[in-house]
VMD Tcl script that builds the backbone (N, CA, C; Angstrom):
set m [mol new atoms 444]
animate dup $m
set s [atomselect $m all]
$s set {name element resname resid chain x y z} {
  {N N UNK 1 A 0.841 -1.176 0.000}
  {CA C UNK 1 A 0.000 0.000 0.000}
  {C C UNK 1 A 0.886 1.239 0.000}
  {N N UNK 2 A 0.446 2.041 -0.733}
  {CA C UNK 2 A 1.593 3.141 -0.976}
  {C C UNK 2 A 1.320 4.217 0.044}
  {N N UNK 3 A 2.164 4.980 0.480}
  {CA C UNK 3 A 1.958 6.202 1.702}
  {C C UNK 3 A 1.172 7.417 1.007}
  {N N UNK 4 A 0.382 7.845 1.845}
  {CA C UNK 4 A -0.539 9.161 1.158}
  {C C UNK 4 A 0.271 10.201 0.643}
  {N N UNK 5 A 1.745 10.465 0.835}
  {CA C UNK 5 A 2.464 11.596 0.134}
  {C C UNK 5 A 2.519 11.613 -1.099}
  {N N UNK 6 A 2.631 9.695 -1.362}
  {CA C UNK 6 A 2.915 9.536 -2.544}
  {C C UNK 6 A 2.284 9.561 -3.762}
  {N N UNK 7 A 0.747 9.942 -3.236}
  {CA C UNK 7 A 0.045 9.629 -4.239}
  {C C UNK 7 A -0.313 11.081 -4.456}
  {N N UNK 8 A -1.077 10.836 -6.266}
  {CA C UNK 8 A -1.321 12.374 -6.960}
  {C C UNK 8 A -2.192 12.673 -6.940}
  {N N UNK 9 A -2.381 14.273 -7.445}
  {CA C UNK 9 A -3.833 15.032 -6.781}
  {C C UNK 9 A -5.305 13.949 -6.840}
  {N N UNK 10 A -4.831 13.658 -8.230}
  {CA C UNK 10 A -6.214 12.874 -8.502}
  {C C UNK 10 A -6.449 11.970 -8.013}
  {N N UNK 11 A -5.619 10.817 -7.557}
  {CA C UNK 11 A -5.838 9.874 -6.666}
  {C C UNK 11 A -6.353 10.019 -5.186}
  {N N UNK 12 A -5.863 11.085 -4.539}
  {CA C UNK 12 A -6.041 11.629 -3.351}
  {C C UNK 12 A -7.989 11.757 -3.865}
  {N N UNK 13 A -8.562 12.778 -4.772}
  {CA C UNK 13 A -9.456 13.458 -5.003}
  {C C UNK 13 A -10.465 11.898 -5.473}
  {N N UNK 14 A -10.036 10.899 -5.985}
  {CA C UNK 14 A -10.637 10.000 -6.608}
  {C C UNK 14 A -10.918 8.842 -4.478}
  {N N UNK 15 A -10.176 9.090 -3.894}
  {CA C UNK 15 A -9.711 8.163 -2.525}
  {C C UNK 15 A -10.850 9.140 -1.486}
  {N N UNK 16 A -11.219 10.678 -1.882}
  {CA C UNK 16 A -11.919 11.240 -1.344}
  {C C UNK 16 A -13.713 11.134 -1.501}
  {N N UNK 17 A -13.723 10.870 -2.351}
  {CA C UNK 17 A -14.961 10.593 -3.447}
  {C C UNK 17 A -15.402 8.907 -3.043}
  {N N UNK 18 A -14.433 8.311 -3.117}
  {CA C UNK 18 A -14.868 6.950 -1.910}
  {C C UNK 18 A -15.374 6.562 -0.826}
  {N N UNK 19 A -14.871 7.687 -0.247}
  {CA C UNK 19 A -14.784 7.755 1.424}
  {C C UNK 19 A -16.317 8.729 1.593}
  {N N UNK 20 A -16.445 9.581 0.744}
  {CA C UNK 20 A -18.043 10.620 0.893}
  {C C UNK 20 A -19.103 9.505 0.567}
  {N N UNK 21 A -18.900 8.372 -0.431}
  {CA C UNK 21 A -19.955 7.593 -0.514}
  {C C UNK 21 A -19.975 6.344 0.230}
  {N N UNK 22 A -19.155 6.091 1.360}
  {CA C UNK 22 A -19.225 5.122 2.074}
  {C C UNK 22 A -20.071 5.988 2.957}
  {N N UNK 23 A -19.300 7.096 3.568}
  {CA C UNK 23 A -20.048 8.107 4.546}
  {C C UNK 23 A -21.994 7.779 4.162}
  {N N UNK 24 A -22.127 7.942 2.973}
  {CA C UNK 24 A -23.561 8.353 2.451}
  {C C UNK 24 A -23.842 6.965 2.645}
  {N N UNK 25 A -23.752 5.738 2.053}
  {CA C UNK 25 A -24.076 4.235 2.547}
  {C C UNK 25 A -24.371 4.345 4.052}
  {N N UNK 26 A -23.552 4.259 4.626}
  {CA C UNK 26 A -23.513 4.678 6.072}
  {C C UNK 26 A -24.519 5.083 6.681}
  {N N UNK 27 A -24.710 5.727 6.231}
  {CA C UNK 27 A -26.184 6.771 6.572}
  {C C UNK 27 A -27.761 6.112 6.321}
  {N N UNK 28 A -27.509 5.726 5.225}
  {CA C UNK 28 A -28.561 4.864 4.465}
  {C C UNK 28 A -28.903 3.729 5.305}
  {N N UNK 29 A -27.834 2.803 5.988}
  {CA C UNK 29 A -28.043 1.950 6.644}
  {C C UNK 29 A -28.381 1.653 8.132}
  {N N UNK 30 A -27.813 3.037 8.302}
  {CA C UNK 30 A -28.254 3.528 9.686}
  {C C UNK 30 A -29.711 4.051 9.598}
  {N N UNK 31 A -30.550 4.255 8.569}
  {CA C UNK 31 A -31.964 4.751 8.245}
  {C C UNK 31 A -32.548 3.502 8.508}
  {N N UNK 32 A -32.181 2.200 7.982}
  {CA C UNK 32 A -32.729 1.788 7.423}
  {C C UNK 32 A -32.664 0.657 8.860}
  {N N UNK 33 A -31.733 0.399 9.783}
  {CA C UNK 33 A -31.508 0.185 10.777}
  {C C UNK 33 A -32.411 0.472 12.130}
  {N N UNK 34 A -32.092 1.770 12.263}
  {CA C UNK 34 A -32.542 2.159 13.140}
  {C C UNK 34 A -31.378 2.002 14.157}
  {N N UNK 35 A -30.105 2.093 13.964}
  {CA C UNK 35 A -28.938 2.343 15.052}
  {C C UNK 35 A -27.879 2.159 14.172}
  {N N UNK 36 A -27.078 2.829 14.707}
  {CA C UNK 36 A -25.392 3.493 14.318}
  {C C UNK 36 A -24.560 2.470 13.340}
  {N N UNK 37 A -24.387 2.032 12.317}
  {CA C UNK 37 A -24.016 0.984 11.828}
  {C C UNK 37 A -22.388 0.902 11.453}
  {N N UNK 38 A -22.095 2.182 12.519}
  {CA C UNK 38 A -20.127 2.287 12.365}
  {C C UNK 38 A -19.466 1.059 12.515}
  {N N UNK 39 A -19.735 0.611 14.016}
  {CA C UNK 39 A -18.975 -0.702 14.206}
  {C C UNK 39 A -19.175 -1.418 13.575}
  {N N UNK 40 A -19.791 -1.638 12.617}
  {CA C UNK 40 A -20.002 -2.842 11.520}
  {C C UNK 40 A -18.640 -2.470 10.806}
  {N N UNK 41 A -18.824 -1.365 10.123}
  {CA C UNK 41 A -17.491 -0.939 9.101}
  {C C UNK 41 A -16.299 -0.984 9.996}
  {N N UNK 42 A -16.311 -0.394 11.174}
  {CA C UNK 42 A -14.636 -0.472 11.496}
  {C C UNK 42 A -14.182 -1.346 12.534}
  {N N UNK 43 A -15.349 -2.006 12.743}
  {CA C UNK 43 A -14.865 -3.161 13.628}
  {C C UNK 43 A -14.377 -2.945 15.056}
  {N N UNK 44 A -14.776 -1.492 15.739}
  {CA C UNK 44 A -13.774 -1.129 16.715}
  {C C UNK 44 A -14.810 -0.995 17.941}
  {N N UNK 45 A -14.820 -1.071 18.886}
  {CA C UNK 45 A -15.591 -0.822 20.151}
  {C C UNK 45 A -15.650 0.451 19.941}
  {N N UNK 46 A -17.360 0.637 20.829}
  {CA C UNK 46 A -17.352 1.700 21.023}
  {C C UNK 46 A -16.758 2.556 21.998}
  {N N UNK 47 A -16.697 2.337 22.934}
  {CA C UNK 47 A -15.061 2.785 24.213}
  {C C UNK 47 A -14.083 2.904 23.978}
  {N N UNK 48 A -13.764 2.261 22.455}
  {CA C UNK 48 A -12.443 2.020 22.515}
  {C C UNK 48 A -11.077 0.883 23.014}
  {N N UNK 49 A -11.939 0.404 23.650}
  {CA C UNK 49 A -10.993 -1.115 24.375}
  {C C UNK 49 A -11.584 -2.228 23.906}
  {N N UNK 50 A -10.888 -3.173 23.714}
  {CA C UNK 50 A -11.812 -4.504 23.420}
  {C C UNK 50 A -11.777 -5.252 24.968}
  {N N UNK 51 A -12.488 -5.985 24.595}
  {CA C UNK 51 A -13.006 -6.928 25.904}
  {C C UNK 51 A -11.704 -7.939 26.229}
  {N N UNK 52 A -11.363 -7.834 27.515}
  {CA C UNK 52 A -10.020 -8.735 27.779}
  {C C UNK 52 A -10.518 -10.365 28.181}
  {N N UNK 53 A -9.915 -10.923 27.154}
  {CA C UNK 53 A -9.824 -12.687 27.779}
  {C C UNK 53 A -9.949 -13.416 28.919}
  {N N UNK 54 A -10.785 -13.567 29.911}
  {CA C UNK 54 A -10.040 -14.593 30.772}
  {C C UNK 54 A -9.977 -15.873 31.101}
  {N N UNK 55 A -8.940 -16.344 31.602}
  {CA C UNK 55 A -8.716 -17.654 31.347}
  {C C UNK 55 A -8.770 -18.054 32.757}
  {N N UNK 56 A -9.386 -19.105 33.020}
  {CA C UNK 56 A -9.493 -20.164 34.322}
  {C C UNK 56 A -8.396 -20.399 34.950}
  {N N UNK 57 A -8.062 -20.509 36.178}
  {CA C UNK 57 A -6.989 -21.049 37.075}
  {C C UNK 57 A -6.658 -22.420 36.274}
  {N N UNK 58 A -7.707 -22.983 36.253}
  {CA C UNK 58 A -7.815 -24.693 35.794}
  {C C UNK 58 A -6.481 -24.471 34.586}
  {N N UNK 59 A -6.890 -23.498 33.289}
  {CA C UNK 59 A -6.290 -23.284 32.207}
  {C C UNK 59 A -4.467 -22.981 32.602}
  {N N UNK 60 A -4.686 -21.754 33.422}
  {CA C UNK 60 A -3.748 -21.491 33.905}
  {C C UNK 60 A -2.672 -22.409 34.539}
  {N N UNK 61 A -2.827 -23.350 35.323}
  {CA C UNK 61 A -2.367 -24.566 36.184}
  {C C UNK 61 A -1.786 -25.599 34.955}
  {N N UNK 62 A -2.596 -25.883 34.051}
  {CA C UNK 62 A -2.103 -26.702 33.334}
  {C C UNK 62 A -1.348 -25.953 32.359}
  {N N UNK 63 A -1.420 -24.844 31.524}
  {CA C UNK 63 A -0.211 -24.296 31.060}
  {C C UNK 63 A 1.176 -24.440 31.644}
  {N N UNK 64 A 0.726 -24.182 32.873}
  {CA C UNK 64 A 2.090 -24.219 33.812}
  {C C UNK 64 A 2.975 -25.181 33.966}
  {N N UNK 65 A 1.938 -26.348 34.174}
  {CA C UNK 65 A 2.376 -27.687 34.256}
  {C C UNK 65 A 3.009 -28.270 32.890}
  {N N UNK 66 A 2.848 -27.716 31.744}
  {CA C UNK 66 A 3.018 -28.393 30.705}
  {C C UNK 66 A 4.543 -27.351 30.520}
  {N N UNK 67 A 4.451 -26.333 30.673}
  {CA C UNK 67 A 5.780 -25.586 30.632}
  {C C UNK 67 A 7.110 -26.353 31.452}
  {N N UNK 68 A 6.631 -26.464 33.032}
  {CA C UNK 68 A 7.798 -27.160 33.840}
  {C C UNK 68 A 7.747 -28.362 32.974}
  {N N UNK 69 A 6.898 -29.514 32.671}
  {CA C UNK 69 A 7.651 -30.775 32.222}
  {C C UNK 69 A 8.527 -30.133 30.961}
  {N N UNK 70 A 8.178 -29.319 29.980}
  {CA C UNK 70 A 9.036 -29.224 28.987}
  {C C UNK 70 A 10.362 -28.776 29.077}
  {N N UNK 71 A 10.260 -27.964 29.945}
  {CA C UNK 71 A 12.002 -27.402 30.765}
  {C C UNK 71 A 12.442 -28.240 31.141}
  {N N UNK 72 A 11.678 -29.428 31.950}
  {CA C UNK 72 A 12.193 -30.787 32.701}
  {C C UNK 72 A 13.290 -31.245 31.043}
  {N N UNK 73 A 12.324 -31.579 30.236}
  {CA C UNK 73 A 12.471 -32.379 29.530}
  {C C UNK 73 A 14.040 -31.932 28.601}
  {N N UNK 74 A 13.962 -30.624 28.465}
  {CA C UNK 74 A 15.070 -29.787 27.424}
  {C C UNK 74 A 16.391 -30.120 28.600}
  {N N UNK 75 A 16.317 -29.870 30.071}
  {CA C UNK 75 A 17.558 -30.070 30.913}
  {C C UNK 75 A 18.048 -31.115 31.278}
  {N N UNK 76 A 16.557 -32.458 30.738}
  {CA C UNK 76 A 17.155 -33.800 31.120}
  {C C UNK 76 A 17.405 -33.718 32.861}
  {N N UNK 77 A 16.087 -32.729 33.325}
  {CA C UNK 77 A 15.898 -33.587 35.059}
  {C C UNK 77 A 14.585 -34.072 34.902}
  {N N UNK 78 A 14.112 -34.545 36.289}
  {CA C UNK 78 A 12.987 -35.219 36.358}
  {C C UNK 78 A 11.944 -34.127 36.258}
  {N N UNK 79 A 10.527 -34.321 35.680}
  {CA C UNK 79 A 9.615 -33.581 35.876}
  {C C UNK 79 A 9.073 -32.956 36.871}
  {N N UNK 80 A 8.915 -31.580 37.931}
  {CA C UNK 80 A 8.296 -31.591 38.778}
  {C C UNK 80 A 7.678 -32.342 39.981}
  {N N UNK 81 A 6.646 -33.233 39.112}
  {CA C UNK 81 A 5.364 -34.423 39.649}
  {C C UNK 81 A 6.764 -35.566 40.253}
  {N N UNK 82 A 7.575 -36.118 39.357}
  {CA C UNK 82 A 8.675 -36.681 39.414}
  {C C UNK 82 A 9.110 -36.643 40.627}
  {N N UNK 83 A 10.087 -35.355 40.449}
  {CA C UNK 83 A 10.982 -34.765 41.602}
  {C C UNK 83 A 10.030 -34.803 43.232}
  {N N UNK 84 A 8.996 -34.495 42.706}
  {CA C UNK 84 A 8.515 -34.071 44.520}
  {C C UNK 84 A 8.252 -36.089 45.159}
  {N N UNK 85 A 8.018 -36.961 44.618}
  {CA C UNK 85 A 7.701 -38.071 44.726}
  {C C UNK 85 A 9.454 -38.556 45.231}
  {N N UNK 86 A 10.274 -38.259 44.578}
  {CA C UNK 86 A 11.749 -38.375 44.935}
  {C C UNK 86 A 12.138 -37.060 46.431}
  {N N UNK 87 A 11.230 -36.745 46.521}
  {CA C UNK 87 A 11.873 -35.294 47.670}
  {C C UNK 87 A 12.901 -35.993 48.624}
  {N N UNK 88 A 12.097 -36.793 49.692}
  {CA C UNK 88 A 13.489 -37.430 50.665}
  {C C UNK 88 A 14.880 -37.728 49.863}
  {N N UNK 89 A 14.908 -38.165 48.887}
  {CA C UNK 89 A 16.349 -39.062 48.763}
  {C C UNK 89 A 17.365 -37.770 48.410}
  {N N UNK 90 A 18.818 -37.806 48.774}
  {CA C UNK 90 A 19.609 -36.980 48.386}
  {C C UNK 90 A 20.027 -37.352 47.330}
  {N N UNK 91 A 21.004 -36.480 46.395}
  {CA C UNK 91 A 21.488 -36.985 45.279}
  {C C UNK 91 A 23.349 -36.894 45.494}
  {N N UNK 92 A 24.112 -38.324 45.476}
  {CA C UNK 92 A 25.320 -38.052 45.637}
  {C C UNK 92 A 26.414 -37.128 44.845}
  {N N UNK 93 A 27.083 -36.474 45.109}
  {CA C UNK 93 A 27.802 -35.567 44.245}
  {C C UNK 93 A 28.012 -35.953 42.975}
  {N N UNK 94 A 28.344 -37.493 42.749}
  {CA C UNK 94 A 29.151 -38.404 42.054}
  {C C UNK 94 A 27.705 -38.675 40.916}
  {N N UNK 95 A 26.498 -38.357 41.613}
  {CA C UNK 95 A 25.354 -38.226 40.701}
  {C C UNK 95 A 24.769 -37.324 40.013}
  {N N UNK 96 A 25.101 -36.205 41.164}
  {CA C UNK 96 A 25.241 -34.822 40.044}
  {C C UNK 96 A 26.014 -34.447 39.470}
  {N N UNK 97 A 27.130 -34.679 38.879}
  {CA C UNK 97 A 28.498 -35.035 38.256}
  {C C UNK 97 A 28.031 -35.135 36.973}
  {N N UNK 98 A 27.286 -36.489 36.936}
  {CA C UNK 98 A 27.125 -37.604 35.802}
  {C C UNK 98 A 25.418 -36.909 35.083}
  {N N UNK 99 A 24.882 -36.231 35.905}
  {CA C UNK 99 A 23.664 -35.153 35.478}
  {C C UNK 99 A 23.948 -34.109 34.401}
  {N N UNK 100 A 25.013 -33.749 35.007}
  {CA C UNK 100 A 25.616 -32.463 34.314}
  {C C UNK 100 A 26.384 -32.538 33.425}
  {N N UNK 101 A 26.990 -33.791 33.261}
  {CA C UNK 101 A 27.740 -34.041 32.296}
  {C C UNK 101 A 26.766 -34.391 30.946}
  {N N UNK 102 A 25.890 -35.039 31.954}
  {CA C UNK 102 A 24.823 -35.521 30.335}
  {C C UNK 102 A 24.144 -34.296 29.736}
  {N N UNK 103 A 23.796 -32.970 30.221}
  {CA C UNK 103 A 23.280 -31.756 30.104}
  {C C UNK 103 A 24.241 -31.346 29.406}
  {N N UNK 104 A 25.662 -31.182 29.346}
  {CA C UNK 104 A 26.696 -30.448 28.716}
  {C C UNK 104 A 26.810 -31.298 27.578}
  {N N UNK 105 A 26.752 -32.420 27.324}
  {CA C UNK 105 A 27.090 -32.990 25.919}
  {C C UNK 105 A 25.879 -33.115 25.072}
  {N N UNK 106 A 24.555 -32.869 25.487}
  {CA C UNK 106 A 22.932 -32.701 24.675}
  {C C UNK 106 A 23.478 -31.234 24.559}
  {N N UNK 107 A 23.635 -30.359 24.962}
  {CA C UNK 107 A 24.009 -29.164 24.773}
  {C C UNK 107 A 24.789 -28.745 23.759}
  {N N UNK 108 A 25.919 -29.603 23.892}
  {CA C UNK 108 A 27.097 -29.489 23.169}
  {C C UNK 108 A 26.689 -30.497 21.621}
  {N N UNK 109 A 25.660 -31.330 21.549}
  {CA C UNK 109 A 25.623 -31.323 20.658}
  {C C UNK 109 A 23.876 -31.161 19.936}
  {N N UNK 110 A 23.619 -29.853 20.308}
  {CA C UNK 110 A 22.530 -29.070 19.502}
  {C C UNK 110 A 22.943 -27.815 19.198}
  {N N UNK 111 A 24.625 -27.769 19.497}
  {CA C UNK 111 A 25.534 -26.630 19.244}
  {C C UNK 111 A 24.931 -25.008 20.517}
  {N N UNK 112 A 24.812 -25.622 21.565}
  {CA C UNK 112 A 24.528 -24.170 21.670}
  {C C UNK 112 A 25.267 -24.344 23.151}
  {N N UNK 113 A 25.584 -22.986 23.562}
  {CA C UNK 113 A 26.975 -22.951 24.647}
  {C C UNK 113 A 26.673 -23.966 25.882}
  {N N UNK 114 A 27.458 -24.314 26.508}
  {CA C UNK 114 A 26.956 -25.058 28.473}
  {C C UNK 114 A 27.666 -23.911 28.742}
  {N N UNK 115 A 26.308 -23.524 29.772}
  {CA C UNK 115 A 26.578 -22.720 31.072}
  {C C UNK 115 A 27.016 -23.646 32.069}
  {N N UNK 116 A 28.419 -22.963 32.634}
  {CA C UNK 116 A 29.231 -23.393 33.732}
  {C C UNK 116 A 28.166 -23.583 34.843}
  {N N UNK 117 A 28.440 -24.372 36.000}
  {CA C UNK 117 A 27.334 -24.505 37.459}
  {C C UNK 117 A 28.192 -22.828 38.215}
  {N N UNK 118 A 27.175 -21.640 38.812}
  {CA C UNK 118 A 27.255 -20.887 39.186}
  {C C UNK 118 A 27.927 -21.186 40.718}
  {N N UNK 119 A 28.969 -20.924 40.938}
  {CA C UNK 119 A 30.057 -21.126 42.174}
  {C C UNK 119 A 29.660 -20.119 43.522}
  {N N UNK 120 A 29.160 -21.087 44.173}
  {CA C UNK 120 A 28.271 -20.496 45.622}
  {C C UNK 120 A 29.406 -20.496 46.973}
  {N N UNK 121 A 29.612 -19.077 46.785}
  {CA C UNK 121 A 30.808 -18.733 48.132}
  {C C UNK 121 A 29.661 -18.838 49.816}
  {N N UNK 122 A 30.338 -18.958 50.810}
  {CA C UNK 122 A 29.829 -19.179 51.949}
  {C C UNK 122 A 30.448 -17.796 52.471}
  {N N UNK 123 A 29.296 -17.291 53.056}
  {CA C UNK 123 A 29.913 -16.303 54.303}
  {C C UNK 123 A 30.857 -16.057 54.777}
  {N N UNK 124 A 31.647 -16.862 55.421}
  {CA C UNK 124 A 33.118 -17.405 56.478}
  {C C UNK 124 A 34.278 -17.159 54.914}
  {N N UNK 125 A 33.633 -17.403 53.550}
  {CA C UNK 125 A 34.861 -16.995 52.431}
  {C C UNK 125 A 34.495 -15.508 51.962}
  {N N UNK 126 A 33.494 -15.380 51.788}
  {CA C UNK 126 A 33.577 -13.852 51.572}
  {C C UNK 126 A 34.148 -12.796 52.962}
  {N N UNK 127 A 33.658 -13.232 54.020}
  {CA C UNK 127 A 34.441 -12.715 55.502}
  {C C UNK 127 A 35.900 -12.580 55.465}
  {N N UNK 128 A 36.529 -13.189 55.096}
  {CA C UNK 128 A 37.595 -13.600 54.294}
  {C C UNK 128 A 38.536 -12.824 53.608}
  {N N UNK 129 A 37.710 -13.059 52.152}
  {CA C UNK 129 A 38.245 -12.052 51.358}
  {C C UNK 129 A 38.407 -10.567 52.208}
  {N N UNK 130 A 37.462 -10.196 52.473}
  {CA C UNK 130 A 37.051 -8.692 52.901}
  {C C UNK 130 A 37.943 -8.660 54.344}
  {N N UNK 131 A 38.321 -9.302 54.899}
  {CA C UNK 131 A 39.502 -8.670 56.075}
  {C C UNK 131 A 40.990 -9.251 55.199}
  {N N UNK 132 A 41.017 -9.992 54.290}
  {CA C UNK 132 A 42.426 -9.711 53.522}
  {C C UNK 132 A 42.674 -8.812 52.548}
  {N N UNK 133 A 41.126 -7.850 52.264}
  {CA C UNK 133 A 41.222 -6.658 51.155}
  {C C UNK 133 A 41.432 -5.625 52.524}
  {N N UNK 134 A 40.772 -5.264 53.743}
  {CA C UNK 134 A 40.657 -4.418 54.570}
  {C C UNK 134 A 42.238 -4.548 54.763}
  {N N UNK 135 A 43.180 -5.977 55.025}
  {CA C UNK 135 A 44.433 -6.049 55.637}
  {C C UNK 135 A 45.731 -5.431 54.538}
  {N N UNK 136 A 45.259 -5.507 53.308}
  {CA C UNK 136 A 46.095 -5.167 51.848}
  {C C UNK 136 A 46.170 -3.484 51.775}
  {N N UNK 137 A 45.036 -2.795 52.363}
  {CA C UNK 137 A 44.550 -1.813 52.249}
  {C C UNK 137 A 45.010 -0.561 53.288}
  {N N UNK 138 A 45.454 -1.550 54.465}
  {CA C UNK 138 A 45.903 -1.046 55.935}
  {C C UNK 138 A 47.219 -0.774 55.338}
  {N N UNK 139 A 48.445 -2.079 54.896}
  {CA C UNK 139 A 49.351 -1.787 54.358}
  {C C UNK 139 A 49.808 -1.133 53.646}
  {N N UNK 140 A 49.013 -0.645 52.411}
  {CA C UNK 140 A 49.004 0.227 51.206}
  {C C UNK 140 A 49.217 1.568 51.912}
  {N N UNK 141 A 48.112 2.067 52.696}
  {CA C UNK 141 A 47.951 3.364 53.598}
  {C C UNK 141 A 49.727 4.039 54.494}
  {N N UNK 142 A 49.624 2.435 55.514}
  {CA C UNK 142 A 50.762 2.991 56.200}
  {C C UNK 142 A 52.324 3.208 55.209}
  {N N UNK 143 A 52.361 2.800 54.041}
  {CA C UNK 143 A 53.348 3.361 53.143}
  {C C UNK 143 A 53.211 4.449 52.003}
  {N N UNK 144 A 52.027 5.160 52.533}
  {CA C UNK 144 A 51.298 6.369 51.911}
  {C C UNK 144 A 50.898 6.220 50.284}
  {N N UNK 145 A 50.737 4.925 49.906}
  {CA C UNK 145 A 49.596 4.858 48.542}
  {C C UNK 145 A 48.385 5.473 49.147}
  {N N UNK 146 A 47.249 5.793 48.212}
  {CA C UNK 146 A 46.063 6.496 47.985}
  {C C UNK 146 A 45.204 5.133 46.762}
  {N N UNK 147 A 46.366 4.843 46.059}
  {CA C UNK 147 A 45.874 3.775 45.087}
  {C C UNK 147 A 46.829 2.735 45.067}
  {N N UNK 148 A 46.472 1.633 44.229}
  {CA C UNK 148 A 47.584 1.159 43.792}
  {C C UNK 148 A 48.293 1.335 42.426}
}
mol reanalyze $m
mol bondsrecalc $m
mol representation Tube
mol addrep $m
């Protein structure tokens, strides 16, 4: 569809002449009606908003459910329903090892990167760090750095 700049006088004047006899239809049908027959032509509420969807918990719940098994399914763990039926048992290191390894090579071969397992410091090591940066920092001072 071409942009209205683009088009010439006469087209504009011929696009105007369309639009006066829809107007006049319009009218006619609204006579002939007996009420407003706009929303027929433009399809649009009269407020302005259309009416919003809603969907059931029920709907909702099972979307949900069908999402976690499919994530289950792409990471190669157990499903949700699965997992909670397994809750007591621990899993030995030597088992999550052999989890992750199978996740990194389905990964590795649908070509797309393995994310490393995110490395969880404990309190007592960050405590740590931060009185051997406070102790680096004491030293720096008493030999009059400002920086390093």
């Amino acid at each position: 569809m071409n942009g209205i700049t683009s088009l010439s006088p006469q087209q504009l004047r011929k696009a105007a002449d369309i639009q006066e006899r829809i107007q006049t239809l319009l009218a006619e049908l609204n006579e002939v009606l007996g009420s407003p027959a706009e929303s027929i032509a433009t399809e649009a509420p009269k407020n302005g908003r259309r009416k919003r969807r809603r969907m059931s918990a029920a709907g909702r719940a099972a979307i949900a459910a069908a999402a976690r098994a499919k994530w289950a399914r792409l990471k190669g763990t157990p499903a949700p329903e699965e997992h909670a039926r397994r809750k007591g048992r621990k899993l030995s290191a030597q088992g999550l090892a052999n989890i992750r390894a199978g996740v990194a090579k389905r990964m590795a071969a649908q070509g797309r990167a393995v994310q490393k397992p995110k490395i969880r410091r404990s309190a007592a090591w960050r405590a740590a760090v931060s009185a051997a940066a406070k102790a680096r920092w004491a030293k720096a001072k008493r030999a009059g750095k400002s920086r390093w």
